[in-house]
C-alpha positions in Angstrom: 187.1 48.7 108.3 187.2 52.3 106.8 188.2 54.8 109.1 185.0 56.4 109.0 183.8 53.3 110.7 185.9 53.2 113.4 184.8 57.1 114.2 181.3 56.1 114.1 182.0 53.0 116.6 184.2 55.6 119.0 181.5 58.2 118.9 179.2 55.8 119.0 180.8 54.6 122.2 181.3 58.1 123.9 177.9 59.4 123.2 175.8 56.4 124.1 172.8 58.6 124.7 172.9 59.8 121.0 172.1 57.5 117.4 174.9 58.5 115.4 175.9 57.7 111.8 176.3 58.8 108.4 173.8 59.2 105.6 174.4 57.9 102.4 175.9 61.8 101.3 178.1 61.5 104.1 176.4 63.9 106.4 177.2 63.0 110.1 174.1 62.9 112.6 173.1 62.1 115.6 169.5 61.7 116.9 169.1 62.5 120.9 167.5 64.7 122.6 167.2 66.5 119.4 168.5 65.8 115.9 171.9 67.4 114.6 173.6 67.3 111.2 177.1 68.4 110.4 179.3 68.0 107.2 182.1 66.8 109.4 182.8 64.4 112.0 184.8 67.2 113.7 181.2 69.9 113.4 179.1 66.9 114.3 181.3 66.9 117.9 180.7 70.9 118.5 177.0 70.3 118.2 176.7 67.8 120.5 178.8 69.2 123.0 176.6 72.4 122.7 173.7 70.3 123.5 174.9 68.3 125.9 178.2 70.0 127.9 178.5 67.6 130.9 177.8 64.2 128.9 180.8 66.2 126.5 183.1 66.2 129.3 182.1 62.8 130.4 183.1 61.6 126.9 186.2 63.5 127.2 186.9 61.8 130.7 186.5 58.8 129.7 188.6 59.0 126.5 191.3 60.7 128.1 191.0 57.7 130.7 191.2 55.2 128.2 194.6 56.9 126.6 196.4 57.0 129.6 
């Protein structure tokens, strides 16, 4: 599994609310309450906190959770 796979599946998993994946240029998106594009995995993260601040910190919760 590439490691751009396994962001997908850990985004994918933090975000269940949002469709995320990659297009075949390797733009990062996610589809939600509204559609975002971002040339980075890191970009794609800003945007959808922006648009979504608590489920952000939920996602952060949970994946500091899962770390400890």
């Amino acid at each position: 599994m590439a490691p751009r796979d396994v962001l997908l599946v850990i985004l994918r998993d933090l975000f269940p609310a949002w469709d995320i994946w990659t297009c075949d240029r390797g733009v990062w998106r996610a589809a939600g309450s509204m559609l975002v594009s971002a040339s980075t995995a890191e970009a794609l993260m800003e945007h959808l906190a922006g648009a979504g601040p608590d489920a952000f910190q939920a996602a952060a919760r949970a994946f500091a959770g899962r770390a400890a």
